[in-house]
Backbone as CSV, one residue per row, in Angstrom:
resi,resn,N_x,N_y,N_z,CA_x,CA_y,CA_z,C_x,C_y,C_z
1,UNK,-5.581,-8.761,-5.744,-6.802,-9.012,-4.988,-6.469,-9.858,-3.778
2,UNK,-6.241,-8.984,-2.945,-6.266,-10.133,-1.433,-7.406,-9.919,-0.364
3,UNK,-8.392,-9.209,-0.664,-9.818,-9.077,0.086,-10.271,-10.111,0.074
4,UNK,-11.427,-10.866,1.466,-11.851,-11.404,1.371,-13.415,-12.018,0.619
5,UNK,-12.941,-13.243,-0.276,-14.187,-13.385,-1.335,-15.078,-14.191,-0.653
6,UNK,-16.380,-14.039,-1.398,-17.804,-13.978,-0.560,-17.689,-15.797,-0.157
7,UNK,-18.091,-16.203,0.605,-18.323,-18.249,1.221,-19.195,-18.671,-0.187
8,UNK,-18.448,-20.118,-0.313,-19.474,-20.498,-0.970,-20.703,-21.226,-1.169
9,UNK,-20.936,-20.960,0.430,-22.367,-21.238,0.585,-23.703,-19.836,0.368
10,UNK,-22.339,-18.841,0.305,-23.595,-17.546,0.507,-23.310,-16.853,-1.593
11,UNK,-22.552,-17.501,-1.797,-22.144,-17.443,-3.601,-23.752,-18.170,-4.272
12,UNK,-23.474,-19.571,-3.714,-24.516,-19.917,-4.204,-26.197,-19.613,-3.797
13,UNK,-26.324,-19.101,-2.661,-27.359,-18.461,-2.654,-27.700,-17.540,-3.432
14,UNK,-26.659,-16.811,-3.576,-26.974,-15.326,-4.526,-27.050,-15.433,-5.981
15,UNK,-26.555,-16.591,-6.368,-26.899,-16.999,-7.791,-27.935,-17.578,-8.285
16,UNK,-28.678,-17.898,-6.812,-29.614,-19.338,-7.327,-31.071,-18.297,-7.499
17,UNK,-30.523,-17.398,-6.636,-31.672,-16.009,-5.956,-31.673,-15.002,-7.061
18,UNK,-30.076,-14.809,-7.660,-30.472,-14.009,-8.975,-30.809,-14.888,-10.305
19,UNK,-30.637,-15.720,-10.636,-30.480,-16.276,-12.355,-31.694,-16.992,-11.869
20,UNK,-32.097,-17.940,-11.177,-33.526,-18.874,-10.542,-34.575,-17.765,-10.495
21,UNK,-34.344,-17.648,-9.169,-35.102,-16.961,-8.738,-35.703,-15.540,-9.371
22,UNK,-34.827,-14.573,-9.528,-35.466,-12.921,-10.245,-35.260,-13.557,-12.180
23,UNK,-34.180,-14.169,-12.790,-34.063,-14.065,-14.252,-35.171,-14.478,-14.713
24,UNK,-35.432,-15.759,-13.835,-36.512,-17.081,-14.691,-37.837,-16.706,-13.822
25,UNK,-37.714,-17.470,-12.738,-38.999,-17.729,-12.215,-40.271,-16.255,-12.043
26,UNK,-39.741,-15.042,-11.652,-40.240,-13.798,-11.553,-40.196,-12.947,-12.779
27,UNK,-39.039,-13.003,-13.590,-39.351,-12.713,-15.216,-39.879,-13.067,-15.889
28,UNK,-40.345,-14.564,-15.378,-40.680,-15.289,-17.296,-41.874,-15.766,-16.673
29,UNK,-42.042,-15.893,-15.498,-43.610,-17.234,-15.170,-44.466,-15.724,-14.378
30,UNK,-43.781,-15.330,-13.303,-44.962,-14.456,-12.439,-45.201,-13.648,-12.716
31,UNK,-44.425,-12.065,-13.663,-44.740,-10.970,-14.206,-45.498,-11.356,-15.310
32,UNK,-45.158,-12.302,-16.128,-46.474,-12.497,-17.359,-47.952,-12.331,-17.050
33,UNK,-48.008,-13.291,-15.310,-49.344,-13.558,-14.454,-49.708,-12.183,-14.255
34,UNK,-48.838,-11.787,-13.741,-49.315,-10.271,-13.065,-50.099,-9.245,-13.669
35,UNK,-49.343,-9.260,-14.912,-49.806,-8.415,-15.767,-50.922,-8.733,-16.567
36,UNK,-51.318,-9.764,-16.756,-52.414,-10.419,-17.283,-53.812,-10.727,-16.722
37,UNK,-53.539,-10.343,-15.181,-54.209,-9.989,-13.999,-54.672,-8.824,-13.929
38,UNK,-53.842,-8.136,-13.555,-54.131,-7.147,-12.895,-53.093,-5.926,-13.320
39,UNK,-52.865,-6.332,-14.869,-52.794,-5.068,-16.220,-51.406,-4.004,-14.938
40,UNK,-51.215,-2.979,-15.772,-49.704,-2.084,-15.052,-49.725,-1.905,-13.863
41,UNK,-50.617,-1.910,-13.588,-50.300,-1.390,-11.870,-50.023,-2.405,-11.167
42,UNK,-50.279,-3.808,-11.328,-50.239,-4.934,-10.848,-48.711,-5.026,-11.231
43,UNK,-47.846,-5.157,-12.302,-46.624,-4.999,-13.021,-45.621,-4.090,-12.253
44,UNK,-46.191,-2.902,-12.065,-45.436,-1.928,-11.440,-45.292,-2.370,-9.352
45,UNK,-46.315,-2.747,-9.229,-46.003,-3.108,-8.017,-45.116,-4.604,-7.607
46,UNK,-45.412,-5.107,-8.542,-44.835,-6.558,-8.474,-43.146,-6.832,-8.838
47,UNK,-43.107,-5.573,-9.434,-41.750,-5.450,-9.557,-41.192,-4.349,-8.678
48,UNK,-41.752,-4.137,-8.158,-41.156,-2.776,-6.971,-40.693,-3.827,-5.806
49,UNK,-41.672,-4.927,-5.109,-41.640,-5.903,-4.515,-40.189,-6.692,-4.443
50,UNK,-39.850,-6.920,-6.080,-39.146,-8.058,-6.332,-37.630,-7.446,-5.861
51,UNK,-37.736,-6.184,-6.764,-36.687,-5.620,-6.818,-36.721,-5.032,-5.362
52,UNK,-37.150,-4.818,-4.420,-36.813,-4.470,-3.041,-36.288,-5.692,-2.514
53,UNK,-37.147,-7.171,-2.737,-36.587,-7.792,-2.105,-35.200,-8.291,-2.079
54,UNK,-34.947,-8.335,-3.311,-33.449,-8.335,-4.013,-32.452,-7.610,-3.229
55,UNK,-32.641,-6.393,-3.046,-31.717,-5.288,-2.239,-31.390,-5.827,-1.135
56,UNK,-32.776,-6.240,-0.444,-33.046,-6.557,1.227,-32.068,-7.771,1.500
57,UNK,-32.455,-8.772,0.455,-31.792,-10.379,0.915,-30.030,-9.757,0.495
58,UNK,-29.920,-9.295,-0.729,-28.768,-9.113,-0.637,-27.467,-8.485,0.603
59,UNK,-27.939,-7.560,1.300,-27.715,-6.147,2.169,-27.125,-7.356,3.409
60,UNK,-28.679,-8.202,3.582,-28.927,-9.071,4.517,-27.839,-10.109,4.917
61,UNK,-27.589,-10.947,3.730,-26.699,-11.919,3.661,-25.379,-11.378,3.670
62,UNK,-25.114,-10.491,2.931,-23.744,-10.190,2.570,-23.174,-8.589,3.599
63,UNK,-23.938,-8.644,4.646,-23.737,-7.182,5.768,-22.032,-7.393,5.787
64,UNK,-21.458,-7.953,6.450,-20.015,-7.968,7.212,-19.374,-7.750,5.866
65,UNK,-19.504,-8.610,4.493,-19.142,-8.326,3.224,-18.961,-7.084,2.965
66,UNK,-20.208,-6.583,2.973,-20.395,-5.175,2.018,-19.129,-4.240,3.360
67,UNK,-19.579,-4.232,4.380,-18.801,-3.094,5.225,-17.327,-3.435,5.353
68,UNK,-16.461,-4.312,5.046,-15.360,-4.352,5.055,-15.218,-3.873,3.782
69,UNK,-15.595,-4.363,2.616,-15.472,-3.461,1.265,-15.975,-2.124,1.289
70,UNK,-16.831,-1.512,1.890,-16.550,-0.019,1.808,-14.906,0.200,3.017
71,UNK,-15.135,-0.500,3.958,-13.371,0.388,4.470,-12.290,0.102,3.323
72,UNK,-12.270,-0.896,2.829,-10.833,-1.030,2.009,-11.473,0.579,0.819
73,UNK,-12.955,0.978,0.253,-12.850,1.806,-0.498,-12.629,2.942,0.278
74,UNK,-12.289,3.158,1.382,-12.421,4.547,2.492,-10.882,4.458,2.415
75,UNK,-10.140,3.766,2.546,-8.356,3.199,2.920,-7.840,3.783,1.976
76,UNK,-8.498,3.336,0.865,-7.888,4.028,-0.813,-8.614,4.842,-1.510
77,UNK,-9.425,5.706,-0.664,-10.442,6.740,-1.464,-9.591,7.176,-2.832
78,UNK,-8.662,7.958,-2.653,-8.178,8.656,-3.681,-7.847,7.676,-5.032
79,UNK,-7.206,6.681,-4.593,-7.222,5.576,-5.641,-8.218,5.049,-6.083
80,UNK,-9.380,4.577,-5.572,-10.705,4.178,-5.807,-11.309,5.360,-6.347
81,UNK,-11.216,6.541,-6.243,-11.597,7.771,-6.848,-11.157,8.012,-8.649
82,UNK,-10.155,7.818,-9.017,-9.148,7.462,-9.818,-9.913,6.353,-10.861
83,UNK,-10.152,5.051,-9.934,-10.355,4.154,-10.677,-11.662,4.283,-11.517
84,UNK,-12.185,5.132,-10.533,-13.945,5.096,-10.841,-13.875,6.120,-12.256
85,UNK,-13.151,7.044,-12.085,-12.948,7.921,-13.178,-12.504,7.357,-14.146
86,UNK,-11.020,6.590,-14.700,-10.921,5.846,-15.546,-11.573,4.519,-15.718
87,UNK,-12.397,4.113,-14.891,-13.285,2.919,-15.473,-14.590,3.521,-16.003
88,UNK,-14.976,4.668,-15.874,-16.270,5.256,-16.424,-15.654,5.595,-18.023
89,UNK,-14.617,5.821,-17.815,-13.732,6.576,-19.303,-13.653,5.550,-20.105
90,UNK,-13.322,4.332,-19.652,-12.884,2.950,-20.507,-14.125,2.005,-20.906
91,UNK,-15.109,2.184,-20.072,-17.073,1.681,-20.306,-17.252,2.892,-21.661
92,UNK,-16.980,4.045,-21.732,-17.111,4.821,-22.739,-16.552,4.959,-24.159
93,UNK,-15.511,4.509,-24.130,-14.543,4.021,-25.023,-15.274,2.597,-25.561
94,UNK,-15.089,1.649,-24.763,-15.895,0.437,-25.332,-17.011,0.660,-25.996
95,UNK,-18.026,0.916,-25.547,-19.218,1.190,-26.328,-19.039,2.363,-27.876
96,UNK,-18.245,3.359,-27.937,-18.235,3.919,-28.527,-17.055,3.142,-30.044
97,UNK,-16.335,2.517,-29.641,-15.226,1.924,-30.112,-16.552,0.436,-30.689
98,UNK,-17.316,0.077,-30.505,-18.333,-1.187,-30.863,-18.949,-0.357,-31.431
99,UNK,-19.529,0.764,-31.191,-20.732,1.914,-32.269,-20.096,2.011,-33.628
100,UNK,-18.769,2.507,-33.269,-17.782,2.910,-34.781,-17.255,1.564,-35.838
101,UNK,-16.705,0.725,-34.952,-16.323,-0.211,-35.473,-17.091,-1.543,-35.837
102,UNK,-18.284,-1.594,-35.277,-19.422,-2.646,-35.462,-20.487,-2.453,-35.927
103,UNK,-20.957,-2.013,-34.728,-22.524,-1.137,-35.064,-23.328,-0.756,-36.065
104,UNK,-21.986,0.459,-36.529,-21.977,1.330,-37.679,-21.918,0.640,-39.177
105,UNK,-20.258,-0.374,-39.201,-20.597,-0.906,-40.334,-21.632,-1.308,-40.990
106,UNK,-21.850,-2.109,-39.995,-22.588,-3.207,-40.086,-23.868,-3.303,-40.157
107,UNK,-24.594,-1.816,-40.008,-25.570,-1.045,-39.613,-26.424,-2.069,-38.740
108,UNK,-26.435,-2.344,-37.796,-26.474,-3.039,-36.722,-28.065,-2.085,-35.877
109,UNK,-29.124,-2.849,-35.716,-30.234,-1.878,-35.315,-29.779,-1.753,-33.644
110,UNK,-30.601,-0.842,-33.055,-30.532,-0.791,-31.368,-31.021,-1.832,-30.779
111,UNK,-29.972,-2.128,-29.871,-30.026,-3.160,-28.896,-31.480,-3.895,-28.560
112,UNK,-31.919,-5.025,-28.213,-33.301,-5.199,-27.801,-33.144,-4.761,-26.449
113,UNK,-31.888,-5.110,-25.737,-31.530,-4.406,-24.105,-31.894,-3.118,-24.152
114,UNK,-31.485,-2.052,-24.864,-31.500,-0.418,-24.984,-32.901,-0.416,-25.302
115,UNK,-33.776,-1.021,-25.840,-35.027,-1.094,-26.789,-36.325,-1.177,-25.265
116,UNK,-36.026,-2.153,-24.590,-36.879,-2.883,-23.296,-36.347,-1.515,-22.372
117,UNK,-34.964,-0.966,-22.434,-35.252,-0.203,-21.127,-36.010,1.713,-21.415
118,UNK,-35.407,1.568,-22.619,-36.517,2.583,-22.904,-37.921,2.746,-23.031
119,UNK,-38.489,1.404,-23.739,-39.917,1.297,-22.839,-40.445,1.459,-21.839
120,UNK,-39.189,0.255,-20.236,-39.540,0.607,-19.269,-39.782,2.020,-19.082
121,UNK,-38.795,2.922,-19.352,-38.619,4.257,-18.545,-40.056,5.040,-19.023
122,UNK,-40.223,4.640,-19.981,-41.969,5.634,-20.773,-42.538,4.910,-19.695
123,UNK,-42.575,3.388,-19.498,-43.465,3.208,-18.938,-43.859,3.347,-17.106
124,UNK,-42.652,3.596,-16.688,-42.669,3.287,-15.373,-41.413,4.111,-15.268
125,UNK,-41.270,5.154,-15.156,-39.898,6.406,-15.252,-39.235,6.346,-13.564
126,UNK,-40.535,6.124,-12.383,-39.159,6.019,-11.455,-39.119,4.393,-10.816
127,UNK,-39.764,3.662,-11.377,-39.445,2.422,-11.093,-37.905,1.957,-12.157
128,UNK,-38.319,2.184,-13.084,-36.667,2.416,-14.024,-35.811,3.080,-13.028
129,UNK,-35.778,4.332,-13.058,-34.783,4.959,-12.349,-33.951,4.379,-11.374
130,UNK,-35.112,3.548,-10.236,-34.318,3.049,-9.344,-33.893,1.573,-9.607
131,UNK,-34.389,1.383,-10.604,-33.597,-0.302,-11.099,-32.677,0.291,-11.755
132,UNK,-32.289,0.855,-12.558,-31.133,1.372,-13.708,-29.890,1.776,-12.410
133,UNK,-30.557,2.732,-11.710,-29.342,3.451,-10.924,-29.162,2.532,-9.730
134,UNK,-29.859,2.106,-8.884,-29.332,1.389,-7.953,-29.688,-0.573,-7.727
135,UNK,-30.647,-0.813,-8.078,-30.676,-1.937,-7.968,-29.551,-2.911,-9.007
136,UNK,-29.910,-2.440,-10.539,-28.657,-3.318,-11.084,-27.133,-2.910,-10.648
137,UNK,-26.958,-1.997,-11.032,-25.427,-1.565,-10.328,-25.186,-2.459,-9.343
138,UNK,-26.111,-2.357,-7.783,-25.543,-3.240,-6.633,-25.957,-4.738,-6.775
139,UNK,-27.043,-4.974,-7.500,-26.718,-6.629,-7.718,-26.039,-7.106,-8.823
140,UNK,-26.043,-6.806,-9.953,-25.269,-7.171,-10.405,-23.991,-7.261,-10.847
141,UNK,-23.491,-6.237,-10.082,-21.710,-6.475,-9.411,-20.961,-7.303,-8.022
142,UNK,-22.149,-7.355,-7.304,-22.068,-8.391,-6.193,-22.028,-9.983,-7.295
143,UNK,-22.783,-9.853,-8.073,-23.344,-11.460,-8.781,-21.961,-11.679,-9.498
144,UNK,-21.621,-10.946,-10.702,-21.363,-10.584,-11.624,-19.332,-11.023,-11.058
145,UNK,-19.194,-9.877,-10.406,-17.989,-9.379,-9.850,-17.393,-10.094,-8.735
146,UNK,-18.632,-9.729,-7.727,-17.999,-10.511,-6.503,-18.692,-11.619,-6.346
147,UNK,-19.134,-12.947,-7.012,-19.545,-14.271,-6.675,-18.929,-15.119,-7.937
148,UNK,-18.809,-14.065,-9.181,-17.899,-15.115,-10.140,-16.522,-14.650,-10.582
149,UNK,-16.450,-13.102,-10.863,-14.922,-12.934,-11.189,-14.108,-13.223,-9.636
150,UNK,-14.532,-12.690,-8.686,-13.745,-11.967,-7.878,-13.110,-13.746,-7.486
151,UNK,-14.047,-15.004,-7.081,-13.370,-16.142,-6.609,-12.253,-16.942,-7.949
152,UNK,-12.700,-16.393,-8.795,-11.854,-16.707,-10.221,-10.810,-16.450,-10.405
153,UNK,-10.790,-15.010,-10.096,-9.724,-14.542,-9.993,-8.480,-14.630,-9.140
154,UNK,-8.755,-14.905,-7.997,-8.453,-15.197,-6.789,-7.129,-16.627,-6.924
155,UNK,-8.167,-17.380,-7.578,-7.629,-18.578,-7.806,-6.847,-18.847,-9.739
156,UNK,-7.342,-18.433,-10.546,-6.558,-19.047,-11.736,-6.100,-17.371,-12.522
157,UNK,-6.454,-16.308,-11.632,-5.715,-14.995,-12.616,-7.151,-13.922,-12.821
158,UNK,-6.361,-12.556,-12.743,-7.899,-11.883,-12.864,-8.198,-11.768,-14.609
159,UNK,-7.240,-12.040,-15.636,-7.740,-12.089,-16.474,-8.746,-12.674,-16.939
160,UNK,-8.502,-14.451,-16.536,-9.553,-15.394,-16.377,-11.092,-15.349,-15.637
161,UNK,-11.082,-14.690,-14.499,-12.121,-14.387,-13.929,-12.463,-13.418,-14.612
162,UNK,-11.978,-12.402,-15.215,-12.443,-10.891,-16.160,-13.373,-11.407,-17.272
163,UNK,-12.555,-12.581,-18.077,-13.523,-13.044,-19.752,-14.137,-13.220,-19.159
164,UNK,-14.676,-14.776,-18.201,-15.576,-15.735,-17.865,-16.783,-14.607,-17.093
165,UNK,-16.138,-13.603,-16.388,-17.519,-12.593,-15.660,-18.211,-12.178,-16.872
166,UNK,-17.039,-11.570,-17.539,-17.599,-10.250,-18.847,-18.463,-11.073,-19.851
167,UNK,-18.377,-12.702,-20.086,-19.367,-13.220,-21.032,-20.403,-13.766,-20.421
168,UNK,-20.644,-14.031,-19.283,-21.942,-13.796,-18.638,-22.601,-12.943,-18.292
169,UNK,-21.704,-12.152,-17.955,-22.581,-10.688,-18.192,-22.745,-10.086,-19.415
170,UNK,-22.074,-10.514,-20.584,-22.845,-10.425,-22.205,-23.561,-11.055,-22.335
171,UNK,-23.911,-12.385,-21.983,-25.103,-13.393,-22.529,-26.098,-12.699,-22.112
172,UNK,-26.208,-12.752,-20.679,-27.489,-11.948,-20.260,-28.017,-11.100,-21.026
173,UNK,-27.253,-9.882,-21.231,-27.733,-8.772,-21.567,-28.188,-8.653,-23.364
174,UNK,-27.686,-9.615,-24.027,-28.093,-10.137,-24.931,-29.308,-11.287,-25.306
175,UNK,-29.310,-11.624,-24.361,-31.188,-12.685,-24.248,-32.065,-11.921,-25.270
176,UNK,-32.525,-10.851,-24.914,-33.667,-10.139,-25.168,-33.999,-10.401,-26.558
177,UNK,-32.184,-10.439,-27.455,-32.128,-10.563,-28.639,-32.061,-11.741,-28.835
178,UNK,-31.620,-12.985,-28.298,-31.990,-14.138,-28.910,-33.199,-14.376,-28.975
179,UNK,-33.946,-13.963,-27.729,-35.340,-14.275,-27.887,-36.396,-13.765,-28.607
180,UNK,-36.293,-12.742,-29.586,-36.526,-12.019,-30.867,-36.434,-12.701,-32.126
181,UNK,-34.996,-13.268,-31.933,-34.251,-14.224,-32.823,-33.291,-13.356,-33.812
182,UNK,-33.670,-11.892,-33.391,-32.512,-11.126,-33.768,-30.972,-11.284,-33.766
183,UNK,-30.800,-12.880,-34.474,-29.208,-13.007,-34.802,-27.792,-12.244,-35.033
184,UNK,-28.358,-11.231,-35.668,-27.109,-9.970,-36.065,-27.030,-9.310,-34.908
185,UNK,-28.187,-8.899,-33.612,-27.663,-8.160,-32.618,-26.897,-8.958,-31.582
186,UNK,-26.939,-10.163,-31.892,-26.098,-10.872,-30.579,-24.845,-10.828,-30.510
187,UNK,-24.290,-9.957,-31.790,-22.779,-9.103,-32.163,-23.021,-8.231,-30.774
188,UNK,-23.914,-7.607,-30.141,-23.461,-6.998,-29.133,-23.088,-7.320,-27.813
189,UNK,-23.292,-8.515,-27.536,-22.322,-9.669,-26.377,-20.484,-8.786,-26.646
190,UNK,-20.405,-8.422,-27.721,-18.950,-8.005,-27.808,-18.733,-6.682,-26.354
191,UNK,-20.130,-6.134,-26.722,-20.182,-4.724,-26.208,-20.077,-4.839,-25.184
192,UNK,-21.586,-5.769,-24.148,-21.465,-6.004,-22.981,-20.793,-6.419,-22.591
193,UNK,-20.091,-7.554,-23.422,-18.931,-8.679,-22.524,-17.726,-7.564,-22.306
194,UNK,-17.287,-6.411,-23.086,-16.117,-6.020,-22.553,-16.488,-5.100,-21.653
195,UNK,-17.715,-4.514,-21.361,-18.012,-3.827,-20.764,-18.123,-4.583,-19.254
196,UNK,-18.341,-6.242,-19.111,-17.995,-6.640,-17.513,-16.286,-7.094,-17.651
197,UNK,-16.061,-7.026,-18.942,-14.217,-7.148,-18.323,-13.683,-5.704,-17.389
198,UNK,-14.020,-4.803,-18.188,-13.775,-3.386,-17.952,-14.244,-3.276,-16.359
199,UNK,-15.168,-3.559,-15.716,-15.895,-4.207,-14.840,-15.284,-4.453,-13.555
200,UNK,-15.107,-5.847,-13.900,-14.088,-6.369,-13.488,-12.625,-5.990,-13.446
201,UNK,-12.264,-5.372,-13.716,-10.940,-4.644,-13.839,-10.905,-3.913,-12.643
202,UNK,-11.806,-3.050,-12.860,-12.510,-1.829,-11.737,-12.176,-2.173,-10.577
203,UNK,-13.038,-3.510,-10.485,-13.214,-4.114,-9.000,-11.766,-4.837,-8.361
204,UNK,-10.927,-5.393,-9.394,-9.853,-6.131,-9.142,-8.610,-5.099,-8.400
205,UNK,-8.517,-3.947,-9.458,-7.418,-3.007,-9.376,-8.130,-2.108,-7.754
206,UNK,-9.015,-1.804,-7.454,-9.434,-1.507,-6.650,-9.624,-2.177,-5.163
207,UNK,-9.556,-3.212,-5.322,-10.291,-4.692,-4.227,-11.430,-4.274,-3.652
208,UNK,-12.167,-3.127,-3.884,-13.597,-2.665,-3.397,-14.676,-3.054,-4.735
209,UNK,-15.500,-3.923,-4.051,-16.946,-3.893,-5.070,-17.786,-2.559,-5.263
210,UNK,-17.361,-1.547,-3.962,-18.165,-0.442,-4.226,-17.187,0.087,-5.012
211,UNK,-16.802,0.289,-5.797,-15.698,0.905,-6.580,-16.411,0.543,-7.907
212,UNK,-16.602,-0.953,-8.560,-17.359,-0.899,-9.542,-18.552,-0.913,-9.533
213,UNK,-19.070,-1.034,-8.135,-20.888,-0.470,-8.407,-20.849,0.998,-8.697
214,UNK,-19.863,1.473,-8.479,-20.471,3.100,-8.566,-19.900,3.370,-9.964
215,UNK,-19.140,2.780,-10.708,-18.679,3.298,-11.964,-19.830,2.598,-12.664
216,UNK,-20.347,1.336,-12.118,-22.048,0.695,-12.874,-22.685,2.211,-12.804
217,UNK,-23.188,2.532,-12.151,-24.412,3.538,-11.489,-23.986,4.514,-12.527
218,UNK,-22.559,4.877,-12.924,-22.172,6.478,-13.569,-22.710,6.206,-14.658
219,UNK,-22.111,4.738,-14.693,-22.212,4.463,-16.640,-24.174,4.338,-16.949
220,UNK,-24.446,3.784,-16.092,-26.274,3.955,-16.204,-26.873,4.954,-16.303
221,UNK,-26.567,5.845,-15.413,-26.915,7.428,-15.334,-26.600,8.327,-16.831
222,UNK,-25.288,7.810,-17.317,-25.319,8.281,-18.344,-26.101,7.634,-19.431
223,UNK,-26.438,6.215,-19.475,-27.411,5.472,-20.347,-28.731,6.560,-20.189
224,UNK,-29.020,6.786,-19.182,-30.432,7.717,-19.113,-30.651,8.453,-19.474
225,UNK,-29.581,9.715,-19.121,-29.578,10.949,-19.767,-29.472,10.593,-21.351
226,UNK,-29.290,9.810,-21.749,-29.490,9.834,-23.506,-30.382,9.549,-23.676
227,UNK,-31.133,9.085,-22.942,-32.442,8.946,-23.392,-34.036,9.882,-23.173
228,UNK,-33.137,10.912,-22.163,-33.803,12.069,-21.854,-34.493,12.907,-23.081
C-alpha cells in the first residue's frame, strides 16, 4: 500500500458523520420521531434524505481522494479485475465455511442483520436496493477500509489494520443482536469480522478502494438475490 491515505482531519469527519451522526443520532433518536409522526412515508423519506446526504458529504469531501483511486483502479484494471473476482470468491467461502462449521452446528437462528434487511426490502424494496447496492458498499469501505484499515495499515502492517477494520465492522453488524439480547448470534461477529478482513485484503492487494466497494456491491447483490 503506497497510495495516498485519507488527512486526518477529513478521517475524522467521516467517522464522526458516520458512527455520530447516521449510527446514533439519525438511527436511534430521529427515525424513531419520524416514524411515530408521520408513520412510513415519513420513514421512507427521511431515510432517502439521510442516505443521500451521506453520498453527497462523502463524494464532497473526499473528490481528489476518490479520483486518484479510480486511476490507480484504471492503471491495474486487469489486476483489480482479478481481485474483485477472488475477493467475491473468498466473501463466499467465509460465509459458507461459518454456515457449515458454526451456524449449522450449533443451529444458530438467522442473523438479526439478515432479519432487519429483509424486512427493509418487503418494506421499502427500492429504498433497500439503493442502500444495499450502493450506499453501504461506498460508505462503508471509505469508513471501514479507507479511514481505519487503510492508515493502519500503512503504519503497523496490513494484517493489523485487516483484524482491527474486520472487528468493527463485525461489531456493527452484530448490534442488532445485542440489542435483542440474542447472545448465541453474536457468534456471527466471526462471519462479519472475516468478511471486513477479506475486505480489507481486497483493498490493500489492490491500493484502489473502488476495488473493494465493488466486490461490497457483488457480495450484496448476491445477499438480495437470495432473498428474491
Amino acid at each position: 500500500m503506497v497510495n495516498e491515505v485519507i488527512s486526518k482531519k477529513k478521517r475524522i469527519a467521516l467517522l464522526l458523520t458516520y458512527f455520530v451522526g447516521y449510527l446514533f443520532v439519525f438511527q436511534l433518536l430521529i427515525e424513531g420521531a419520524v416514524y411515530t409522526k408521520f408513520g412510513s412515508t415519513g420513514l421512507i423519506l427521511s431515510d432517502a434524505l439521510a442516505n443521500a446526504f451521506m453520498l453527497v458529504f462523502f463524494v464532497y469531501l473526499l473528490n481528489d481522494w476518490l479520483s486518484k483511486q479510480w486511476q490507480i483502479f484504471l492503471q491495474k484494471e486487469q489486476r483489480s479485475l482479478r481481485i474483485i473476482v477472488y475477493g467475491f470468491l473468498a466473501l463466499l467461502a467465509v460465509t459458507i465455511l461459518f454456515s457449515l462449521c458454526i451456524a449449522g452446528p450449533l443451529h444458530l437462528s438467522e442473523a438479526e442483520n439478515q432479519v432487519n434487511n429483509e424486512t427493509m426490502m418487503g418494506f421499502n424494496k427500492i429504498g433497500f436496493l439503493f442502500l444495499s447496492l450502493m450506499i453501504a458498499p461506498f460508505v462503508e469501505e471509505i469508513v471501514f477500509r479507507g479511514c481505519i484499515y487503510h492508515p493502519i495499515g500503512q503504519k503497523w502492517g496490513m494484517l493489523a489494520g485487516a483484524l482491527l477494520s474486520g472487528l468493527i465492522f463485525g461489531l456493527l453488524h452484530i448490534g442488532a443482536s445485542v440489542s435483542m439480547g440474542n447472545w448465541t448470534n453474536v457468534l456471527y461477529i466471526i462471519d462479519y469480522g472475516m468478511c471486513g478482513v477479506v475486505l480489507s485484503y481486497v483493498f490493500g492487494r489492490s491500493d484502489s478502494i473502488w476495488t473493494s466497494i465493488i466486490v461490497h456491491a457483488l457480495f450484496n447483490l448476491f445477499g438480495v438475490l437470495t432473498m428474491l
